[in-house]
KELUM-936040 format. One record per residue: residue in three letters; x, y, z of N, C-alpha, C in turn. Coordinates in pm, whole numbers, plus 50000, padded with zeros to 5 digits. Example, Ala and Ser with C-alpha at 12.3 -4.5 7.8 and 13.67 -1.06 7.14 Angstrom:
(ALA (51319 49431 50780) (51230 49550 50780) (51320 49670 50780)) (SER (51285 49775 50708) (51367 49894 50714) (51290 50003 50787)) 
***
This chain:
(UNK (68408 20994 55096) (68472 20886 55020) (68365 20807 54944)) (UNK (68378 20780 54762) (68288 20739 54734) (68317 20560 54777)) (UNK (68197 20506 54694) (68190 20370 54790) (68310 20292 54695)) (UNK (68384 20195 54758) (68476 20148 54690) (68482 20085 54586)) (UNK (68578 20076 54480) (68599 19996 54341) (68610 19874 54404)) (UNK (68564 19746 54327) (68580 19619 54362) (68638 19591 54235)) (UNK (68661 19442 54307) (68761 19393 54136) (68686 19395 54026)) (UNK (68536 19366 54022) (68463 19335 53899) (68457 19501 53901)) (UNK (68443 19585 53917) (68462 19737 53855) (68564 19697 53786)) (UNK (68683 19706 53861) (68854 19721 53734) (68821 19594 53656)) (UNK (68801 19527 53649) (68751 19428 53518) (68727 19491 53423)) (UNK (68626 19595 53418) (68520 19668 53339) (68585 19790 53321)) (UNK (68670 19826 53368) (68737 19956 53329) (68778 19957 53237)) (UNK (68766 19999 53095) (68818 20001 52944) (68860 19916 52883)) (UNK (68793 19836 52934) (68830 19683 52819) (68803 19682 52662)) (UNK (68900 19663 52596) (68900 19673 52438) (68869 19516 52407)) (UNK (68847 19564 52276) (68808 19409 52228) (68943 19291 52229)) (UNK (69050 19319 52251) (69144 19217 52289) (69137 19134 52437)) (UNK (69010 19185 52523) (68911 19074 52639) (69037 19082 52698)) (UNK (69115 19179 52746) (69207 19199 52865) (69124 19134 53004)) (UNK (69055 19171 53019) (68928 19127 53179) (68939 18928 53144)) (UNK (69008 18879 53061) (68992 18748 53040) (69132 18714 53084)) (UNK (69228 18796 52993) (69364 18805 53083) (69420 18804 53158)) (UNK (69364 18892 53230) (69381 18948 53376) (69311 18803 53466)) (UNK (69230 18733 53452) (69154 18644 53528) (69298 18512 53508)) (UNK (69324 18477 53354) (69395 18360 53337) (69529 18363 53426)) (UNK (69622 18554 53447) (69708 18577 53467) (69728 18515 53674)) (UNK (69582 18587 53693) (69556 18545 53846) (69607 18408 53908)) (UNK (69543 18322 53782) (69497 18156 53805) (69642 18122 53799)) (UNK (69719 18155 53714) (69885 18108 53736) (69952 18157 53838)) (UNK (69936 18263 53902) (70002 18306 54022) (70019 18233 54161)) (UNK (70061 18162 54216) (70030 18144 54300) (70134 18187 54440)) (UNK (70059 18172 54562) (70173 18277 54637) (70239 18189 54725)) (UNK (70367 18226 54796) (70444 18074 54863) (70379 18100 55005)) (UNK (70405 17976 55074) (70339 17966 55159) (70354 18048 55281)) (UNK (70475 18089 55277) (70550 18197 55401) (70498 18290 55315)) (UNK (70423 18382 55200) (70370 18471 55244) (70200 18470 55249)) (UNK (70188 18317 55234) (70020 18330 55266) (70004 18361 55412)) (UNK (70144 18283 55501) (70121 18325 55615) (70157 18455 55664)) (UNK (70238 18507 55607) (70240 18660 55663) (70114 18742 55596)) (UNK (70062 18697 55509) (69941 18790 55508) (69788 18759 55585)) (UNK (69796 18640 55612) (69722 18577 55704) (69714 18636 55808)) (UNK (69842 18694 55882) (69884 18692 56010) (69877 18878 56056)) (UNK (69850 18920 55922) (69827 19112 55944) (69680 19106 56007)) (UNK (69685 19174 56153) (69560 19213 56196) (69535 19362 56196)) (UNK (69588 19450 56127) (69497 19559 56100) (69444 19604 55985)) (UNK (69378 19700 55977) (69289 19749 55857) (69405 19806 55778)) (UNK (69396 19774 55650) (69509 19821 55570) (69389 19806 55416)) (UNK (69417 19956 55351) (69340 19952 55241) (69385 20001 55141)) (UNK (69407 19937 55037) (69487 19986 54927) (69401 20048 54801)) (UNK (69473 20132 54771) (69353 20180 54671) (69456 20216 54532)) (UNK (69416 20099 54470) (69500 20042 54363) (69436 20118 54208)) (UNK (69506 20224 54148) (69449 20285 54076) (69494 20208 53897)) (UNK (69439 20148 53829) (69450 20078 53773) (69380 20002 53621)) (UNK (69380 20010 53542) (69285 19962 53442) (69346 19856 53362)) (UNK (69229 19730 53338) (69270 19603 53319) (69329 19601 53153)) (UNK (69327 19744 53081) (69400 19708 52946) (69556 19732 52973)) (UNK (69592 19798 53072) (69752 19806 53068) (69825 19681 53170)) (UNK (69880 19619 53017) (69985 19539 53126) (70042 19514 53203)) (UNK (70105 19688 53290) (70188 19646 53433) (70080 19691 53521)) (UNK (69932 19650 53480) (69856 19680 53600) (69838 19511 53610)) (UNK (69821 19445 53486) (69779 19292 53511) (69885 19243 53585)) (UNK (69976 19284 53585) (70091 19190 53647) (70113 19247 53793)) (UNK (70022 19317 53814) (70052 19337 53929) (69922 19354 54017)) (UNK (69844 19337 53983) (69675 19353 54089) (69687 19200 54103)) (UNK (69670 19074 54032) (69692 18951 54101) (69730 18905 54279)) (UNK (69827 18997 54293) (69851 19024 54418) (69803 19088 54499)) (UNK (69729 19163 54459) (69612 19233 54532) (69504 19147 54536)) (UNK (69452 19095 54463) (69328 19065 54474) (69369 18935 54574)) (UNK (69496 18821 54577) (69538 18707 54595) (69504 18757 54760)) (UNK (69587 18880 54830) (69625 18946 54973) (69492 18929 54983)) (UNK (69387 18997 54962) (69264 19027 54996) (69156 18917 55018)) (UNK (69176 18835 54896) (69072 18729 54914) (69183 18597 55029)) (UNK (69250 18679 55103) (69334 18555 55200) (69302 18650 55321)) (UNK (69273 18792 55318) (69311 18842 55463) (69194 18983 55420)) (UNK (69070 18916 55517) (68943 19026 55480) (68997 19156 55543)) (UNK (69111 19173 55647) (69195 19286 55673) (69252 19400 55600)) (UNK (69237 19309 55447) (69271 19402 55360) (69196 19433 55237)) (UNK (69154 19560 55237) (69075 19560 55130) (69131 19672 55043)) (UNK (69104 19647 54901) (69151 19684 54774) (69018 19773 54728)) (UNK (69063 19899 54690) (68967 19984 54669) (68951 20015 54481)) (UNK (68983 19993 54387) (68980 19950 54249) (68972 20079 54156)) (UNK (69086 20188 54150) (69015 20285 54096) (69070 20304 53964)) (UNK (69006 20390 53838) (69033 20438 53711) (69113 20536 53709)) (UNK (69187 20564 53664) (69262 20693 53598) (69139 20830 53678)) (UNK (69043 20815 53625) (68885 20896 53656) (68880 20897 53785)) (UNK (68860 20812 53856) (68785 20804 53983) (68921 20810 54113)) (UNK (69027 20835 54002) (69134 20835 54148) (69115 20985 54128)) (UNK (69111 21057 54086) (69116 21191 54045) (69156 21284 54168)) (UNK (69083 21226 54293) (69037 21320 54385) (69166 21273 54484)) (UNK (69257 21202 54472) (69395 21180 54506) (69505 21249 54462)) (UNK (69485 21309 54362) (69592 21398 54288) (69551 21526 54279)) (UNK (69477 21614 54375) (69413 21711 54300) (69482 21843 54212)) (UNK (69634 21828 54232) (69749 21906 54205) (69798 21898 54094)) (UNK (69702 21760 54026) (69768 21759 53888) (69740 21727 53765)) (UNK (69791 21794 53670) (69678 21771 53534) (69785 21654 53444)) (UNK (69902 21588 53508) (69905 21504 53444) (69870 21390 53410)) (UNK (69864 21255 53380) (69836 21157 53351) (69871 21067 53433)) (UNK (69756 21018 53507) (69807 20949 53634) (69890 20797 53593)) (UNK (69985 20799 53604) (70076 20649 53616) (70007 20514 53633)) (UNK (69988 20431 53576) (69897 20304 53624) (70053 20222 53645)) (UNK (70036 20122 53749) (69926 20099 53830) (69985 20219 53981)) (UNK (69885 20266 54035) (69978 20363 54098) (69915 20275 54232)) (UNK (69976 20242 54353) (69900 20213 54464) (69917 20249 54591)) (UNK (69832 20319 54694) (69839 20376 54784) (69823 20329 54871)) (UNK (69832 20302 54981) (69808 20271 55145) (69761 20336 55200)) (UNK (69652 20294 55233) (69549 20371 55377) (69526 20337 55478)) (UNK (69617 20342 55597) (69615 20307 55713) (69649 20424 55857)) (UNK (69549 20344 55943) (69568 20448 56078) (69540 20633 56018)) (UNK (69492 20657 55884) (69438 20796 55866) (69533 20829 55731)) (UNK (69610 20757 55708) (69720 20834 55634) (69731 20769 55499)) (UNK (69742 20846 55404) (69728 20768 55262) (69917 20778 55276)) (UNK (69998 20687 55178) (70130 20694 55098) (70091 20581 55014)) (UNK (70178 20639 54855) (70190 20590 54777) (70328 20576 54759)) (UNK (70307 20373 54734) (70425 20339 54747) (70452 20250 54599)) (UNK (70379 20271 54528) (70377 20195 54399) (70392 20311 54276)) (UNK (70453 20318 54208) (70434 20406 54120) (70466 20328 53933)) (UNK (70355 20285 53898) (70405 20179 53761) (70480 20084 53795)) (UNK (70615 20068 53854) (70653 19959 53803) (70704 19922 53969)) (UNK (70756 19779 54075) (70771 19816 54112) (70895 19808 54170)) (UNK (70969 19842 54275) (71113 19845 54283) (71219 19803 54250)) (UNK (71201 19681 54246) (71347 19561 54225) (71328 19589 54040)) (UNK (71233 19615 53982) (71180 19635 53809) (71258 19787 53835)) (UNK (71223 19863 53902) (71306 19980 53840) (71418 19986 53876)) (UNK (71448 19924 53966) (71582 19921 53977) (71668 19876 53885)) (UNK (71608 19791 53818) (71657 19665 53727) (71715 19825 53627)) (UNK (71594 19848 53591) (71593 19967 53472) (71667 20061 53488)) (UNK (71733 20133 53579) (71788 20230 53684) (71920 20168 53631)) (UNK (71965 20134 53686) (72065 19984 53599) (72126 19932 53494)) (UNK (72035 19956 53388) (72058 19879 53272) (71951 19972 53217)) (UNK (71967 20088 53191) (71866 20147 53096) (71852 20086 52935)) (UNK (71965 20060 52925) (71959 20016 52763) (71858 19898 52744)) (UNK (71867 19798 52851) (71750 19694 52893) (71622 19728 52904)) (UNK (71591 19877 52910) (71459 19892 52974) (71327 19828 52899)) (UNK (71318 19812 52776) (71221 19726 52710) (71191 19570 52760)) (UNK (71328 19519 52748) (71343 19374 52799) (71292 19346 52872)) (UNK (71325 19460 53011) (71308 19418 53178) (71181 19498 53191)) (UNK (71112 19553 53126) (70951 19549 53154) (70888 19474 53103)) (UNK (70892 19397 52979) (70875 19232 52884) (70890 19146 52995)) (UNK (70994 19122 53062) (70976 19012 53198) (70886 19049 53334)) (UNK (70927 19174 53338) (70782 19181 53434) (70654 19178 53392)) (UNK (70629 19196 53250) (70494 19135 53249) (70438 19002 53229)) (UNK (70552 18919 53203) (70566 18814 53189) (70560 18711 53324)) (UNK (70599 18800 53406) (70603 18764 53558) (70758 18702 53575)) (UNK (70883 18737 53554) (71001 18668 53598) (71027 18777 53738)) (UNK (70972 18873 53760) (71011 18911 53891) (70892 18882 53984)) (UNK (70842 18807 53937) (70687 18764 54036) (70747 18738 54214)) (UNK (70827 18643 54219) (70884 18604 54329) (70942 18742 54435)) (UNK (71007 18823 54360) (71087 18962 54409) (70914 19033 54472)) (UNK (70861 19090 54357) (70745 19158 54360) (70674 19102 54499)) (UNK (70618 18986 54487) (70570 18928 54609) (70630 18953 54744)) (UNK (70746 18961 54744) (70852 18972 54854) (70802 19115 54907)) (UNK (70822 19215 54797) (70825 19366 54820) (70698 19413 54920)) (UNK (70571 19345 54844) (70480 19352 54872) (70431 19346 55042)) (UNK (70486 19188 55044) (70457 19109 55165) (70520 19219 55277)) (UNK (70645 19309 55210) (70727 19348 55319) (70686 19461 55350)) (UNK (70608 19535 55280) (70594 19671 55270) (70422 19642 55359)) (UNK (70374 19547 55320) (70188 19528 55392) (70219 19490 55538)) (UNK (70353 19407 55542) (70334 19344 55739) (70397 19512 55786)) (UNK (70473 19576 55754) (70566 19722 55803) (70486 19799 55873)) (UNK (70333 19808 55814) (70273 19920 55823) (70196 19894 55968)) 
***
């Protein structure tokens, strides 16, 4: 296993001159998480490592690593492993397509699952739903109107494991 992506790696992962890595920082600073789940993430005592494959120019990765980085810098239990399209490579070895950002995996007790795939549930569901919406209702998730849901998903899917 190479040594892990940290956030200042995905910062630096293909940043165009539109200073996404500035984005991504402002997007953080507005987030903030409620207090029932600072405490449920507080309150996870095992090793849980996510390895969040991700690059800071695509939007449904900004709207959604905030929460990663928020879990992590609250609960050293969890650490976020930061990878590129490139460097996840060796997670997919089956496939020559184009890996999905933000894709994110769980590594716990030996076992990787990926439970994130781009967008994430209550958003595709939305879309699943209301396909004709599907522009709209990815416009609000990057916007953060499912921030509250997302958080929920999150919180529920990190205490499960």
């Amino acid at each position: 296993m190479k040594a892990m992506g940290t956030f200042e790696d995905y910062l630096k992962f293909e940043v165009t001159e539109a200073q996404e890595d500035k984005k991504q920082l402002r997007i953080i600073e507005k987030i903030s998480l409620s207090e029932e789940t600072e405490k449920a993430i507080k309150g996870i005592d095992k090793d849980i490592t996510i390895i969040a494959v991700a690059q800071v120019y695509c939007p449904d990765c900004r709207a959604t690593v905030p929460f990663l980085k928020k879990f992590s810098d609250l609960n050293n239990k969890i650490k976020i492993d930061y990878r590129s399209r490139e460097t996840a490579k060796e997670f997919f070895p089956n496939t020559d397509e184009k890996i999905k950002i933000p894709t994110l995996i769980s590594y716990v007790d030996g076992k990787y699952n990926i439970f994130w795939n781009e967008f994430p549930a209550v958003v595709k569901n939305e879309m699943d739903k209301n396909p004709e919406n599907f522009e709209d209702i990815k416009y609000n998730f990057r916007i953060g109107k499912f921030n509250a849901q997302i958080e929920k998903e999150l919180v529920d899917y990190l205490t499960s494991l």
